[in-house]
N, CA, C and O atoms as a MOPAC input file, in Angstrom:
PM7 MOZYME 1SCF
protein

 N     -7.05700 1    10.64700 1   -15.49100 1
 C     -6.11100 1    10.18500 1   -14.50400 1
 C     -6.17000 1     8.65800 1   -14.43300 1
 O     -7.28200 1     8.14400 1   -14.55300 1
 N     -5.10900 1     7.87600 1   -14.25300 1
 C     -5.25400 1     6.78500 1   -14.23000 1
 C     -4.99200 1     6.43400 1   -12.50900 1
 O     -4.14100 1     6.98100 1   -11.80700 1
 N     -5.75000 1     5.61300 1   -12.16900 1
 C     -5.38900 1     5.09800 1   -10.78800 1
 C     -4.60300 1     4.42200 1   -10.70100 1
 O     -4.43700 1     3.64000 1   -11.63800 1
 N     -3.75800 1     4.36300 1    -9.60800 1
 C     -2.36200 1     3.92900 1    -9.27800 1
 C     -2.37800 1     3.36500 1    -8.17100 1
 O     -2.71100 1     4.02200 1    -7.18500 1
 N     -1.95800 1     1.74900 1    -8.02500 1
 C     -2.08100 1     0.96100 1    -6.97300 1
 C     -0.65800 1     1.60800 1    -6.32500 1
 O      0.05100 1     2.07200 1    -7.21800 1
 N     -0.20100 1     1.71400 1    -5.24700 1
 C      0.77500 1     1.58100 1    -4.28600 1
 C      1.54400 1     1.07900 1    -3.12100 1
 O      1.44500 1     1.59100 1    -2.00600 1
 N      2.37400 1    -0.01000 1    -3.41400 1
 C      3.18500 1    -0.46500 1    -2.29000 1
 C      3.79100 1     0.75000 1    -1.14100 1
 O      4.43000 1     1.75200 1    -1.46100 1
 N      3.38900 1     0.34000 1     0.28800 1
 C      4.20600 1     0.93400 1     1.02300 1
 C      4.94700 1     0.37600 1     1.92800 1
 O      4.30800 1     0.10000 1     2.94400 1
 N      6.47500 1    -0.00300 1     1.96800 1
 C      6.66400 1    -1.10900 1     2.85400 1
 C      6.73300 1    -0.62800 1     4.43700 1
 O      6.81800 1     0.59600 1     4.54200 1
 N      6.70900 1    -1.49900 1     5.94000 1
 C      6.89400 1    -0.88600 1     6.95800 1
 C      8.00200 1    -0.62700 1     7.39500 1
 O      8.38300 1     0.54000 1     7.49200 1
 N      8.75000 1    -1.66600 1     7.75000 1
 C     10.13700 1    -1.52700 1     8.33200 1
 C     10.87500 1    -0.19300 1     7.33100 1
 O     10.79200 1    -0.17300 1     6.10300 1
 N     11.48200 1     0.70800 1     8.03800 1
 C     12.63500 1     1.56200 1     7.94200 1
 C     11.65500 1     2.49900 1     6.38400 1
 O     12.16100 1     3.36400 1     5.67000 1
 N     10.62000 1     2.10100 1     6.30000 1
 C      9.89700 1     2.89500 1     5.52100 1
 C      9.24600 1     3.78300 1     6.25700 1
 O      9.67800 1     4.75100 1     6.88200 1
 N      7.77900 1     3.22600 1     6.08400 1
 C      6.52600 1     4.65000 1     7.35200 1
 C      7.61000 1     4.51800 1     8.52300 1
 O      7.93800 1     5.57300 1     9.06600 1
 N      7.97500 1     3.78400 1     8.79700 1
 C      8.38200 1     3.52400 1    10.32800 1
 C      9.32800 1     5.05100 1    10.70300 1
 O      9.32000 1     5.72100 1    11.73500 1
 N     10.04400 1     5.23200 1     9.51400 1
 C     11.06200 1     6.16800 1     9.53800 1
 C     10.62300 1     7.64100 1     9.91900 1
 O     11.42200 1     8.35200 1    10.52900 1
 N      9.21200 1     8.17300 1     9.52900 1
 C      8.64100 1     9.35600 1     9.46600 1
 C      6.98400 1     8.87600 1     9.48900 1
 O      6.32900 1     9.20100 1     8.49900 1
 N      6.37600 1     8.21200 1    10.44500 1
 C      4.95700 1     7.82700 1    10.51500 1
 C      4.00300 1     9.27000 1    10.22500 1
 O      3.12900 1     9.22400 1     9.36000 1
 N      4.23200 1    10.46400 1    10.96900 1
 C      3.31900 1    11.59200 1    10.48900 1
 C      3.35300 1    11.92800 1     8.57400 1
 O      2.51700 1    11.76900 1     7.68500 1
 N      4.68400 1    12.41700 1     8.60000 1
 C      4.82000 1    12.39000 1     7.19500 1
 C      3.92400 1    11.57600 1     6.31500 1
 O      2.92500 1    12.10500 1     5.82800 1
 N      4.30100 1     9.96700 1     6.01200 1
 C      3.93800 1     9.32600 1     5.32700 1
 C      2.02700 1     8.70500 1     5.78400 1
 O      1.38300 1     7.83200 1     5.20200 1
 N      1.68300 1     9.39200 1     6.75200 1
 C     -0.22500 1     9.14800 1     7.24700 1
 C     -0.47000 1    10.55300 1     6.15300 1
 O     -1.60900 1    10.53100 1     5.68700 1
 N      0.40300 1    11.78900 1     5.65000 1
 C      0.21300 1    12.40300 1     5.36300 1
 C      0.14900 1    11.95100 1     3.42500 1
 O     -0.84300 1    12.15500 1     2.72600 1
 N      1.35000 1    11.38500 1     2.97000 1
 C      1.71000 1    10.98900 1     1.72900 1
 C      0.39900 1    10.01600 1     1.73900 1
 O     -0.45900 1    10.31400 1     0.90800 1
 N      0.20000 1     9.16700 1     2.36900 1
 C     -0.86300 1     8.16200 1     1.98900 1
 C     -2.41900 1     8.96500 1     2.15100 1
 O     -3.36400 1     8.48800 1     1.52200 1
 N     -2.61800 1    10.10700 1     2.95300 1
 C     -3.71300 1    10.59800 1     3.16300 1
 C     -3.84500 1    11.80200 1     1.06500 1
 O     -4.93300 1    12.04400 1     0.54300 1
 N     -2.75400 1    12.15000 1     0.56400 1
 C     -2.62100 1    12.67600 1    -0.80000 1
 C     -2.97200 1    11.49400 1    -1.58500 1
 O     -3.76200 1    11.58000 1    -2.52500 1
 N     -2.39400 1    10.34300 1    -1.22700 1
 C     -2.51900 1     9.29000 1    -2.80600 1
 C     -3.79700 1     9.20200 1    -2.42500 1
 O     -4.53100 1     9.30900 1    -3.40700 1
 N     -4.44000 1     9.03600 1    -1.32200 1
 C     -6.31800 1     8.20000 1    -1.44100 1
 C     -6.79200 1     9.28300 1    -1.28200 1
 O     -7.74300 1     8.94900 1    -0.57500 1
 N     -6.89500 1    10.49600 1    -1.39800 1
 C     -7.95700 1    11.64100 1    -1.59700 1
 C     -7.42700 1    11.83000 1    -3.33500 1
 O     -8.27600 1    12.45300 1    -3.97200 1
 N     -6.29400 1    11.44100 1    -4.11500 1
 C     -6.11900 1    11.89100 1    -5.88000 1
 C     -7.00800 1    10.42000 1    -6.23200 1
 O     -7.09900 1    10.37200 1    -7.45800 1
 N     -7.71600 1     9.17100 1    -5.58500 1
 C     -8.46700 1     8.29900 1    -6.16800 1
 C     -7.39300 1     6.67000 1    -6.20900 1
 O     -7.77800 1     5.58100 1    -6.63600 1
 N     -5.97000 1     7.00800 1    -5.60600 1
 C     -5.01600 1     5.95300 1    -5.24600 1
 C     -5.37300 1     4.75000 1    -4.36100 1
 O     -5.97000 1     4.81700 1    -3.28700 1
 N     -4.92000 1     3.63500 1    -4.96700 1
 C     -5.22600 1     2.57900 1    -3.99900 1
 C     -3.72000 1     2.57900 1    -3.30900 1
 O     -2.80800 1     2.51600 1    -4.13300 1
 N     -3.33100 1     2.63900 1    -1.93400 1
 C     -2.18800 1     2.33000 1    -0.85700 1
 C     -2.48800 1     0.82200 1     0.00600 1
 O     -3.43800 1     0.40000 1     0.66600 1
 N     -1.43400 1     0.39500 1    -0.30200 1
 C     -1.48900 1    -1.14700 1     0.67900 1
 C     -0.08200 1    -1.03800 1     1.25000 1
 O      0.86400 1    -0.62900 1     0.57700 1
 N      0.01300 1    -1.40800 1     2.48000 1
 C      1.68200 1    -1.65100 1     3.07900 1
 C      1.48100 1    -2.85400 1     2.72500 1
 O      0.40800 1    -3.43700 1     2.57300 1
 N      2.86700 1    -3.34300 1     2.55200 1
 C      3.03400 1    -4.86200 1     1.82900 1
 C      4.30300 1    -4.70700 1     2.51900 1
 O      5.18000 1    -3.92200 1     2.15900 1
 N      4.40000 1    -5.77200 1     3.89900 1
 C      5.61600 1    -6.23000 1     4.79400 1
 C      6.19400 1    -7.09700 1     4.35600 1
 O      5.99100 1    -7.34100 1     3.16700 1
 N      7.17400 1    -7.95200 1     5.12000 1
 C      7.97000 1    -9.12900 1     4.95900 1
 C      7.57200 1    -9.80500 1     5.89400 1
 O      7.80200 1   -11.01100 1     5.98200 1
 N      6.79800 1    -9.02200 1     6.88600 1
 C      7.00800 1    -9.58000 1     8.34200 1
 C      5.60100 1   -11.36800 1     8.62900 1
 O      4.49600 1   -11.79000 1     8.29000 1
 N      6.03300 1   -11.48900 1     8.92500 1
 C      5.30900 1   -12.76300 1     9.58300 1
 C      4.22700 1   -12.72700 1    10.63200 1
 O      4.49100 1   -12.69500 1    11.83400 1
 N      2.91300 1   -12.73400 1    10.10900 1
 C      1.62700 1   -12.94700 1    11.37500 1
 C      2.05200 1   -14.36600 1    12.17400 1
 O      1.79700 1   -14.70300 1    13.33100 1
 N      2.63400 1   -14.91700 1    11.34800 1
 C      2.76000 1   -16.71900 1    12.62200 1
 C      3.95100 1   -16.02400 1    13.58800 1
 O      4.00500 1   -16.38900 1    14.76300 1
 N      4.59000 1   -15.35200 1    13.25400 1
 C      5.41800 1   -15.38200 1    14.13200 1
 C      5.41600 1   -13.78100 1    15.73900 1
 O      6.16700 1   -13.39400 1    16.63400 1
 N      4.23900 1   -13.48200 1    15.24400 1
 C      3.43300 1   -12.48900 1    15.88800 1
 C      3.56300 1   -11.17800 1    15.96700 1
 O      2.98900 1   -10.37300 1    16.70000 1
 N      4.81400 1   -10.94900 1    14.69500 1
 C      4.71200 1    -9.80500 1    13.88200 1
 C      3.68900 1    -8.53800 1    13.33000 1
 O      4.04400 1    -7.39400 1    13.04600 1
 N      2.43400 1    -9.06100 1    13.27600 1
 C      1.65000 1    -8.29000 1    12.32900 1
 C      1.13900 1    -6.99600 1    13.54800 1
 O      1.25100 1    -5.82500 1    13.18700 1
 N      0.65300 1    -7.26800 1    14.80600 1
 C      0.25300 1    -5.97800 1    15.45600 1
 C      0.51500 1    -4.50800 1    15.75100 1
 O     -0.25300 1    -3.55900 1    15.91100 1
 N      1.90800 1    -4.62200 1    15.77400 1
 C      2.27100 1    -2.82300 1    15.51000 1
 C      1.87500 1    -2.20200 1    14.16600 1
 O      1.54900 1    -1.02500 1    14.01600 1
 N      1.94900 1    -3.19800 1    13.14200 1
 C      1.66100 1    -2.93300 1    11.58800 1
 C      0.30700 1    -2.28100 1    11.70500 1
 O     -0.01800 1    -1.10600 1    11.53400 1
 N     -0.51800 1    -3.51500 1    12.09700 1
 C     -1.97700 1    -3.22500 1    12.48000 1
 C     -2.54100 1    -1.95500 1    12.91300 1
 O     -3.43000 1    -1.26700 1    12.41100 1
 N     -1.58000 1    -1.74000 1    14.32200 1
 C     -2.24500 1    -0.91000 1    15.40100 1
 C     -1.47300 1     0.56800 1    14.21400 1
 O     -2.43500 1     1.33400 1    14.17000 1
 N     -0.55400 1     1.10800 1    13.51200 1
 C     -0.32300 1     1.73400 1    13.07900 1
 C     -0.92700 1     2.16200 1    11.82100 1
 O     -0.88800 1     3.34900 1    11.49700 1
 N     -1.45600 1     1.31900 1    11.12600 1
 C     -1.64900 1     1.35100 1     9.82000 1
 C     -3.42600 1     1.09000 1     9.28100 1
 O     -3.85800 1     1.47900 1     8.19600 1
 N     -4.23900 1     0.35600 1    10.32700 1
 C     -5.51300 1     0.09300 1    10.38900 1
 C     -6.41200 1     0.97400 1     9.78400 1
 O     -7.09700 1     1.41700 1    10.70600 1
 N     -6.72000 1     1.39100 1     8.88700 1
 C     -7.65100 1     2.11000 1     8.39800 1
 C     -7.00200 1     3.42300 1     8.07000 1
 O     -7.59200 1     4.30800 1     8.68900 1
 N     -6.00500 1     3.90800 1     7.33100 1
 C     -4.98000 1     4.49700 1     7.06600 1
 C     -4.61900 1     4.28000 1     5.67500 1
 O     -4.63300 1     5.18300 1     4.83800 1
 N     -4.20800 1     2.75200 1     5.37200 1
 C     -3.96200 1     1.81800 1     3.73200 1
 C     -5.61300 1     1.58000 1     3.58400 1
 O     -6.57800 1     1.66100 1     4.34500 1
 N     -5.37700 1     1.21600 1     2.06400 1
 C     -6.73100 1    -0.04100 1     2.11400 1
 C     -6.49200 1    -1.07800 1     2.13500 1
 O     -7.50100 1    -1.74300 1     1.89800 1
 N     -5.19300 1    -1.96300 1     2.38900 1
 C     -5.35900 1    -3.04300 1     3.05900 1
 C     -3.83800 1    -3.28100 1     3.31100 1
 O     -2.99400 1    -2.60000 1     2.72900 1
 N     -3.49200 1    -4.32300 1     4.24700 1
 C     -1.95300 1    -4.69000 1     5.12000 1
 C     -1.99500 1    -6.13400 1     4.56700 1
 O     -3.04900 1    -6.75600 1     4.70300 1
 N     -1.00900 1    -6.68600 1     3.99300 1
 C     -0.21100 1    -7.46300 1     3.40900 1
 C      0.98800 1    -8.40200 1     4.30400 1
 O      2.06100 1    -7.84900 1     4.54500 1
 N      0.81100 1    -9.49200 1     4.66600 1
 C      1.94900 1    -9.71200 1     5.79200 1
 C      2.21600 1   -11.24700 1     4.07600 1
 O      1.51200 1   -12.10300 1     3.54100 1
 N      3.44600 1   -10.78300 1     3.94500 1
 C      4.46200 1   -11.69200 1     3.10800 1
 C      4.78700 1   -13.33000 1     3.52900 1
 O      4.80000 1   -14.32600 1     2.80500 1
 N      5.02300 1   -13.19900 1     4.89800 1
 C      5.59800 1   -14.09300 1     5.78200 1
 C      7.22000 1   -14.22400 1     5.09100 1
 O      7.77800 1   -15.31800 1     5.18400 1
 N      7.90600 1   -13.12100 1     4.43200 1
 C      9.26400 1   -13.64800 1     4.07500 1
 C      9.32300 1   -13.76100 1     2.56600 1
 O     10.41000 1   -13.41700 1     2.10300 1
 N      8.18800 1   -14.26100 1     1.46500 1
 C      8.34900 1   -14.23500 1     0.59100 1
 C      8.34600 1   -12.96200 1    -0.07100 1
 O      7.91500 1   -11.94300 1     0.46900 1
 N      8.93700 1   -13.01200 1    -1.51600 1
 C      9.26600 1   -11.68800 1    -2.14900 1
 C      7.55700 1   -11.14700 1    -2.61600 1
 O      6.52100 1   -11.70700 1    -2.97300 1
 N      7.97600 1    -9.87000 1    -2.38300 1
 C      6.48400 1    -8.95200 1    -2.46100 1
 C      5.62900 1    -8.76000 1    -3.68100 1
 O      4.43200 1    -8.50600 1    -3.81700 1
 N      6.87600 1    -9.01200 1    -4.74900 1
 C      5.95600 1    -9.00900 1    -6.40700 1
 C      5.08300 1   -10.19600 1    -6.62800 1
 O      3.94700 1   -10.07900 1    -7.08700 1
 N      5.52200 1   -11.14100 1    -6.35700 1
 C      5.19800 1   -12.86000 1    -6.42300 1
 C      3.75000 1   -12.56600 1    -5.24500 1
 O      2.60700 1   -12.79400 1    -5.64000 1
 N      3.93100 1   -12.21700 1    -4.27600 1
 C      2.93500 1   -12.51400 1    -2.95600 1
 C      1.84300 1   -11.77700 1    -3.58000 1
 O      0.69200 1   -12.20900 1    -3.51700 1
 N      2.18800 1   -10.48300 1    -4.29300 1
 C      1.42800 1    -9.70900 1    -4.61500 1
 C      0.41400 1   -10.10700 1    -5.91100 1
 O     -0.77400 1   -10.13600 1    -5.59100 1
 N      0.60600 1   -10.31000 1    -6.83600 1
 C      0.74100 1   -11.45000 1    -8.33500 1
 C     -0.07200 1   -12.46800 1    -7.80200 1
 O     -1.10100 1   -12.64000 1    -8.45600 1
 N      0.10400 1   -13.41400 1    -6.52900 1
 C     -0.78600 1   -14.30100 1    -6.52500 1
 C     -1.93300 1   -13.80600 1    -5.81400 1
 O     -2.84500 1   -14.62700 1    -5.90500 1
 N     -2.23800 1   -12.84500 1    -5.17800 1
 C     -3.43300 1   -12.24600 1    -4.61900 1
 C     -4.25200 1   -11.54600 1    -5.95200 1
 O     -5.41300 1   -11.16400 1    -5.80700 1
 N     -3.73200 1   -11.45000 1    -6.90900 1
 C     -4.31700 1   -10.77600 1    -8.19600 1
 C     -4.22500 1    -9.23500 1    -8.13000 1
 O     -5.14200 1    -8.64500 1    -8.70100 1
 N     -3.15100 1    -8.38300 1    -7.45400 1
 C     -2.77000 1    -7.53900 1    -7.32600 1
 C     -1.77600 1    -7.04700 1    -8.39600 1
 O     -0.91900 1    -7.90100 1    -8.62400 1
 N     -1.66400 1    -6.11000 1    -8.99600 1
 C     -0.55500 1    -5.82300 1    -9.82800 1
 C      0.10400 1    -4.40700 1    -9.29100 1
 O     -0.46200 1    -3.37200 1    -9.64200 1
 N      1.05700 1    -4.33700 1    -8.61200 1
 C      1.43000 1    -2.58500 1    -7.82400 1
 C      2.41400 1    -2.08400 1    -9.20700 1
 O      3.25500 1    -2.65300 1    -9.90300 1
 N      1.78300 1    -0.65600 1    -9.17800 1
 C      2.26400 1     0.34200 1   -10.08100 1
 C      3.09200 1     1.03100 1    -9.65000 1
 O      3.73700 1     1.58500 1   -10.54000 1
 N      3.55900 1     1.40200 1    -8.10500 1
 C      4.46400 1     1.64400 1    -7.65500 1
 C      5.52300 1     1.23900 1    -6.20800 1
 O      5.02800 1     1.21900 1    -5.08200 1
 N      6.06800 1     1.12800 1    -6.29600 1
 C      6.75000 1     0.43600 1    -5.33700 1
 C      7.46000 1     1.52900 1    -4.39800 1
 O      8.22100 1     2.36900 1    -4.87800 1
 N      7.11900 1     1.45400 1    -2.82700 1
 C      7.69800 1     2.23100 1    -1.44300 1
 C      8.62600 1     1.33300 1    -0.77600 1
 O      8.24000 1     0.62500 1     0.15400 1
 N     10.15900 1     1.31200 1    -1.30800 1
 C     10.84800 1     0.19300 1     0.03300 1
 C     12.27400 1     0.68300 1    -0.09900 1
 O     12.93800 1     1.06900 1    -1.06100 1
 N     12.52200 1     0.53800 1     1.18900 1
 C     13.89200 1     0.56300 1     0.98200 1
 C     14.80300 1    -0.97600 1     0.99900 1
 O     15.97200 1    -0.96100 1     1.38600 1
 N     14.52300 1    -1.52600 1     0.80600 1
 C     15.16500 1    -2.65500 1     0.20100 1
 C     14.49800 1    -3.49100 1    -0.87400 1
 O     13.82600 1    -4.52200 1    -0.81700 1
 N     14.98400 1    -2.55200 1    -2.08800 1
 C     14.28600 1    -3.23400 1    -3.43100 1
 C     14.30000 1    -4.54300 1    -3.66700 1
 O     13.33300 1    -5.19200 1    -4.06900 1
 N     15.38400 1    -4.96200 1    -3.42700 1
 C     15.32100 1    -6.63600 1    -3.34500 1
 C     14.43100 1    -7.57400 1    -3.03800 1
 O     14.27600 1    -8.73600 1    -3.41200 1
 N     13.43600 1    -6.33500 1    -1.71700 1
 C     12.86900 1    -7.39800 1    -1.08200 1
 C     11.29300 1    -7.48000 1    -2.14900 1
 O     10.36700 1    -8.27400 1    -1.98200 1
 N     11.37800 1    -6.59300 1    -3.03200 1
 C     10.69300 1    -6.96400 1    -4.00800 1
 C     10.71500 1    -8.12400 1    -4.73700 1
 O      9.56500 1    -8.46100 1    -5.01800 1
 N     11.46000 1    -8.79600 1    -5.11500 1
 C     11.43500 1    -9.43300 1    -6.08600 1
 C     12.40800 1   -10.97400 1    -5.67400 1
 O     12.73800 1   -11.90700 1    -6.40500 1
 N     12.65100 1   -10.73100 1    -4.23600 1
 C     13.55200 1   -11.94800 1    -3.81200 1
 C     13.01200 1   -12.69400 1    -1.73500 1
 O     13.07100 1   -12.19000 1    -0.61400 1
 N     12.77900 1   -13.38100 1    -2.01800 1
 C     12.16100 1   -13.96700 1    -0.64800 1
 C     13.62300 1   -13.83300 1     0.22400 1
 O     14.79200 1   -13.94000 1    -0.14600 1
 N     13.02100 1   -13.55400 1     1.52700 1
 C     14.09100 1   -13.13200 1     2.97600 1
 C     14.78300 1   -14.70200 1     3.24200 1
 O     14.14900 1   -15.75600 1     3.20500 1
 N     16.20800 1   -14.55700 1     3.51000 1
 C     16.74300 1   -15.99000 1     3.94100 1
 C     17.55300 1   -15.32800 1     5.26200 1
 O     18.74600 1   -15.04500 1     5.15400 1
 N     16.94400 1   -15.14100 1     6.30100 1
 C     17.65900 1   -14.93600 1     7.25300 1
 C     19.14400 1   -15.66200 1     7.46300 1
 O     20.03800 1   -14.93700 1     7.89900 1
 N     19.43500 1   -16.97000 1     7.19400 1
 C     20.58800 1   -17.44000 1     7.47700 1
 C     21.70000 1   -17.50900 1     6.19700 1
 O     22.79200 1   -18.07600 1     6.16800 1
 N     21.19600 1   -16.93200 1     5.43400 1
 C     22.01500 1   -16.64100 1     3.79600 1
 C     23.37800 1   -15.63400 1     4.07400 1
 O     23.36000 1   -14.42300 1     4.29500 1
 N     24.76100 1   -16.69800 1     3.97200 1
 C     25.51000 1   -14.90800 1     3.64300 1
 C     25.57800 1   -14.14200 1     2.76800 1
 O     26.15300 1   -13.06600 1     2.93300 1

């Protein structure tokens, strides 16, 4: 078996079905899976605590982006994810511009 790192993002992801997915993440880390939520959201801007209070010992570790794209954030932590959980793929691979049309 090869181990398999896993992105899980929060917003409109776990958020959508939290029992469910304590359940999906409780399958990937009992088959030998590494799970990290990897947000967009911003600790400066005082974002990170529901993440926290939801997710704390659940992943093996929480990821706050601050906005930048998640492959890059991920890449410079020396992380490489084998699979990706989001519903906005974009936000993989492209940093958030709130004021962008």
């Amino acid at each position: 078996m090869t181990k398999i790192i896993i992105s899980l993002d929060y917003d409109e992801c776990y958020t959508r079905d939290p029992k469910t997915w304590d359940q999906v993440i409780k399958v990937f880390k009992d088959a030998g899976h590494t799970v990290y939520c990897v947000t967009m959201r911003s600790p400066s801007l005082g974002e990170s605590s529901e993440v926290i209070s939801n997710l704390s010992g659940k992943v093996d570790a929480i990821f706050f982006t601050d906005r930048k794209g998640k492959r890059d954030f991920m890449y410079d932590h020396g992380i490489a994810v084998s699979v990706w959980i989001d519903d906005m793929p974009e936000a993989i691979i492209m940093n958030f511009h709130p004021n962008a049309n």
